[in-house]
N, C-alpha and C positions, 0 to 999 in steps of 0.2 A: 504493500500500500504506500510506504514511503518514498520506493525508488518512482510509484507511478507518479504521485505528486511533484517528485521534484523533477522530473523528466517532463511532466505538462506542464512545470511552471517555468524551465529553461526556452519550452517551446514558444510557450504564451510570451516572452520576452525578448525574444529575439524578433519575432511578429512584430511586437509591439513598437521595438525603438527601429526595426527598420523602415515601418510604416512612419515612424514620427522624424526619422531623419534626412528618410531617402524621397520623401512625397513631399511636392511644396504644399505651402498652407494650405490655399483651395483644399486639393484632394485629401490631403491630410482631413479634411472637414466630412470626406465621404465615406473613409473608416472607418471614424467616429462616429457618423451616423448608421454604419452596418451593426457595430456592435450597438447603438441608442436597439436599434431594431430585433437585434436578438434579446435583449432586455426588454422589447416591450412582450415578443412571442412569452418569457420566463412567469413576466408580470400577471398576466392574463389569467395564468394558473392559480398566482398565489391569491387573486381576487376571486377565485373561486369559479373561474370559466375554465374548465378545462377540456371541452369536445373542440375540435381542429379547427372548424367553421370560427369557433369564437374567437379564439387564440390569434388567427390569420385576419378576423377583422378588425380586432385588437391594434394587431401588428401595421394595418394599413391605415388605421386612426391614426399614430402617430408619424407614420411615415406624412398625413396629409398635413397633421401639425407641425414637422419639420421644415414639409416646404412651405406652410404658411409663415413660419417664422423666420426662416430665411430669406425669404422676399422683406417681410419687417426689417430686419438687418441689414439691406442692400446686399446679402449675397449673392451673387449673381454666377457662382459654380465654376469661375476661371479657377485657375492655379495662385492668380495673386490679387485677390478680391481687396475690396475698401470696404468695411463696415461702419454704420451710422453706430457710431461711437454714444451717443445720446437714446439710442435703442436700445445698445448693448445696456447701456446703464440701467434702463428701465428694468429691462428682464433679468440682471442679477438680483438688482433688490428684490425684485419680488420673489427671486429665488433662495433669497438668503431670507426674508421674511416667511417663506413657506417652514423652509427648517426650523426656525425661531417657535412657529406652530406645533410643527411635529417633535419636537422638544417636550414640550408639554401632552400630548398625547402621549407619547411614550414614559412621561414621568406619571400620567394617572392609568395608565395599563394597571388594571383591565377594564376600567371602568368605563375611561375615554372609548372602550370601544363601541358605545353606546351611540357615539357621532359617527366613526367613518366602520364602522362593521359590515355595513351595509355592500354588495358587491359591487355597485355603483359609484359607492365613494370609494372604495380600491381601485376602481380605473381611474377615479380623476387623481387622486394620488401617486397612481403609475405617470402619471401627466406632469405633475406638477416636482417629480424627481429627476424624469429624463430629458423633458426639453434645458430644463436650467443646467443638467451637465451638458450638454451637448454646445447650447452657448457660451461655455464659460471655458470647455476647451480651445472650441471652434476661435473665440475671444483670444485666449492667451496663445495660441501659437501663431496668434497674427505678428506680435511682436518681435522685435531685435532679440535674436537670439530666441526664440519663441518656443524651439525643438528645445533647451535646456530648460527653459522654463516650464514646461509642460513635464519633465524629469523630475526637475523640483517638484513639482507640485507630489507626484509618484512618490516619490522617495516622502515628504513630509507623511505622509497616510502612513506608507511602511515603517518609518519609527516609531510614528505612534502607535501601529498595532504590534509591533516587535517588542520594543521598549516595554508596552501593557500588558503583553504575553507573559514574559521572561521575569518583571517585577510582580505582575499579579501573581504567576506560579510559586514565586519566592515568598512573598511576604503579603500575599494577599491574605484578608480577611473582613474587612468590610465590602459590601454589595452592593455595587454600583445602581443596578434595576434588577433586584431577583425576581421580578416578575415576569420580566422578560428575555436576560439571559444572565443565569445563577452563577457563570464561571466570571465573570466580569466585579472589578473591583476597583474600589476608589483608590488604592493603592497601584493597581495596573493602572490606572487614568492616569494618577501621578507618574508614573515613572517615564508612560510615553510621552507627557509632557515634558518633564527632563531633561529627556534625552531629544527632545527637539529642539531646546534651548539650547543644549550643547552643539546641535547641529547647526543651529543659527550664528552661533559663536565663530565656530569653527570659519563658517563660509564666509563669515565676516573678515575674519581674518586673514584666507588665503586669496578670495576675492579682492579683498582690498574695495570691501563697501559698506558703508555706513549701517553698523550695529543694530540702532534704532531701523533701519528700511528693513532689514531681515525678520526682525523679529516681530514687526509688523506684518509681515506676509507671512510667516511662520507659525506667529502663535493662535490667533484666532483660525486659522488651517488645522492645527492640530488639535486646537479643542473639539474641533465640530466633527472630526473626520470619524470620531466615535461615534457619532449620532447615525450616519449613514447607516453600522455595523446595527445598531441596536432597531432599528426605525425597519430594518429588513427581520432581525431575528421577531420581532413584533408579528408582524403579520404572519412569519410560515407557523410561529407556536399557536397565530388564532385560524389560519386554515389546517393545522396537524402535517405542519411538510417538515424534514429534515432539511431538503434543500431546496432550490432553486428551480433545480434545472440538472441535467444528466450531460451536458455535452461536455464538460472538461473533466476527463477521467480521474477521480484524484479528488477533485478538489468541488464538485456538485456542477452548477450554473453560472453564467456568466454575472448574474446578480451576486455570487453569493464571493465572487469577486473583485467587483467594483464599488459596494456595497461604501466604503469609506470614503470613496473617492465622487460622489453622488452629494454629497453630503457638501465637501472638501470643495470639490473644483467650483463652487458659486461663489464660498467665503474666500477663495484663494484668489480667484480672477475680479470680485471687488475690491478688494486690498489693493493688486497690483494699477486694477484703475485710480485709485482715490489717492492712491501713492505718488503716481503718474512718475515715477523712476525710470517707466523703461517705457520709447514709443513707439508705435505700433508703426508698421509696416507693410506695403501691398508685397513684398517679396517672398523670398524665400527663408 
């Protein structure tokens, strides 16, 4: 089980940064919307549609919201688009105000499920998860250097779930949401915050860029990127799923992978706007 995992997770990552390095932004944006699409097929299930007819109309709901919202954006599908930057604005906050929401649902689990239990309010929730990551990548790899930034953003989720793994196994014992997943601890929460700070440090130092911009993009990234994790385990313990999804051997569904980073890439790519450190760019 272990060699599968880490054989599909080499896979999944070599995919991943050669798609983020070797595509210019545009296409880069059409990736990211294949996988937004296998996450909505995932989604569909965990709202409780699970016959093929449903899944697939699911699946082409969002596809129509992508390209409605891409037109919004001035995407217009080249390789090196211009985005209405004043769009992009709009649709993160409302994306970082969606999480702020679902923060609180998942802190009154199981009660809160009393609002969105409903199978109906799981697909707008499918909604209101995937288009804002899909903007927020699409967003940050428009920028200077845009393929690193989009790493950063990767790598911030991975410490904080590595960091919260490794501390919460050690010295966990208080429960972060035992309601919703029992192995999580405010002790792991601590540690991969931590250890983000130390990674904010670091890049500070070897980049040779101001302490304070890092850890502005950093630490509100890493607070939230837990929420992603919990805001998915929420929903399969109120449909009875283990996982996601069966396509990546090893490891369950493409949700039950991106899951931090769902979360992560709206408060990551508002930060980077509001910061305005780094400017965007029609290139590569």
């Amino acid at each position: 089980m272990l060699k599968q995992r880490v054989i599909t997770a080499l896979v999944l990552a070599i995919i991943f940064i050669t798609a983020l390095f070797g595509l210019p932004a545009g296409y880069f944006s059409f990736f990211i919307g294949a996988i937004v699409l296998i996450g909505a097929w995932e989604w569909a299930n965990l709202a409780g549609f699970s016959a093929l007819w449903q899944r697939c109309l699911y699946t082409l709901f969002i596809l129509l919201a992508l390209f409605v919202v891409s037109v919004y954006l001035g995407f217009d599908g080249s390789g090196s688009p211009a985005l209405d930057s004043h769009a992009v604005q709009q649709l993160l906050v409302a994306g970082c105000v969606w999480w702020a929401l679902a923060l609180l649902l998942v802190q009154g689990y199981p009660s809160s499920a009393l609002l969105w239990g409903y199978k109906a309010s799981r697909l707008v929730i499918g909604l209101l998860v995937l288009l804002p990551t899909w903007v927020a990548l699409v967003y940050v790899r428009q920028h200077i250097s845009g393929a690193w930034l989009v790493l950063l953003l990767m790598l911030i989720v991975a410490v904080a779930d590595s960091g919260g793994y490794f501390v919460g196994k050690r010295f966990g014992r208080a429960k972060l949401a035992p309601a919703v997943s029992p192995g999580k601890t405010w002790e792991g929460f601590a540690g991969g915050f931590v250890a983000n700070c130390v990674l904010a440090l670091l890049l500070s130092v070897c980049l040779d860029v101001s302490l304070l911009l890092m850890l502005a993009l950093v630490v509100p990234t890493s607070l939230v990127s837990v929420l992603g994790d919990l805001l998915e385990s929420m929903l399969k313990r109120h449909a009875g799923i283990k996982d996601s999804g069966a396509i990546l051997p090893g490891h369950g569904g493409i949700l039950d992978r991106v899951d931090g980073v769902t979360a992560a890439a709206p408060v990551f790519a508002l930060a980077l706007l509001a910061s305005g450190a780094f400017s965007t760019t029609s290139g590569f």
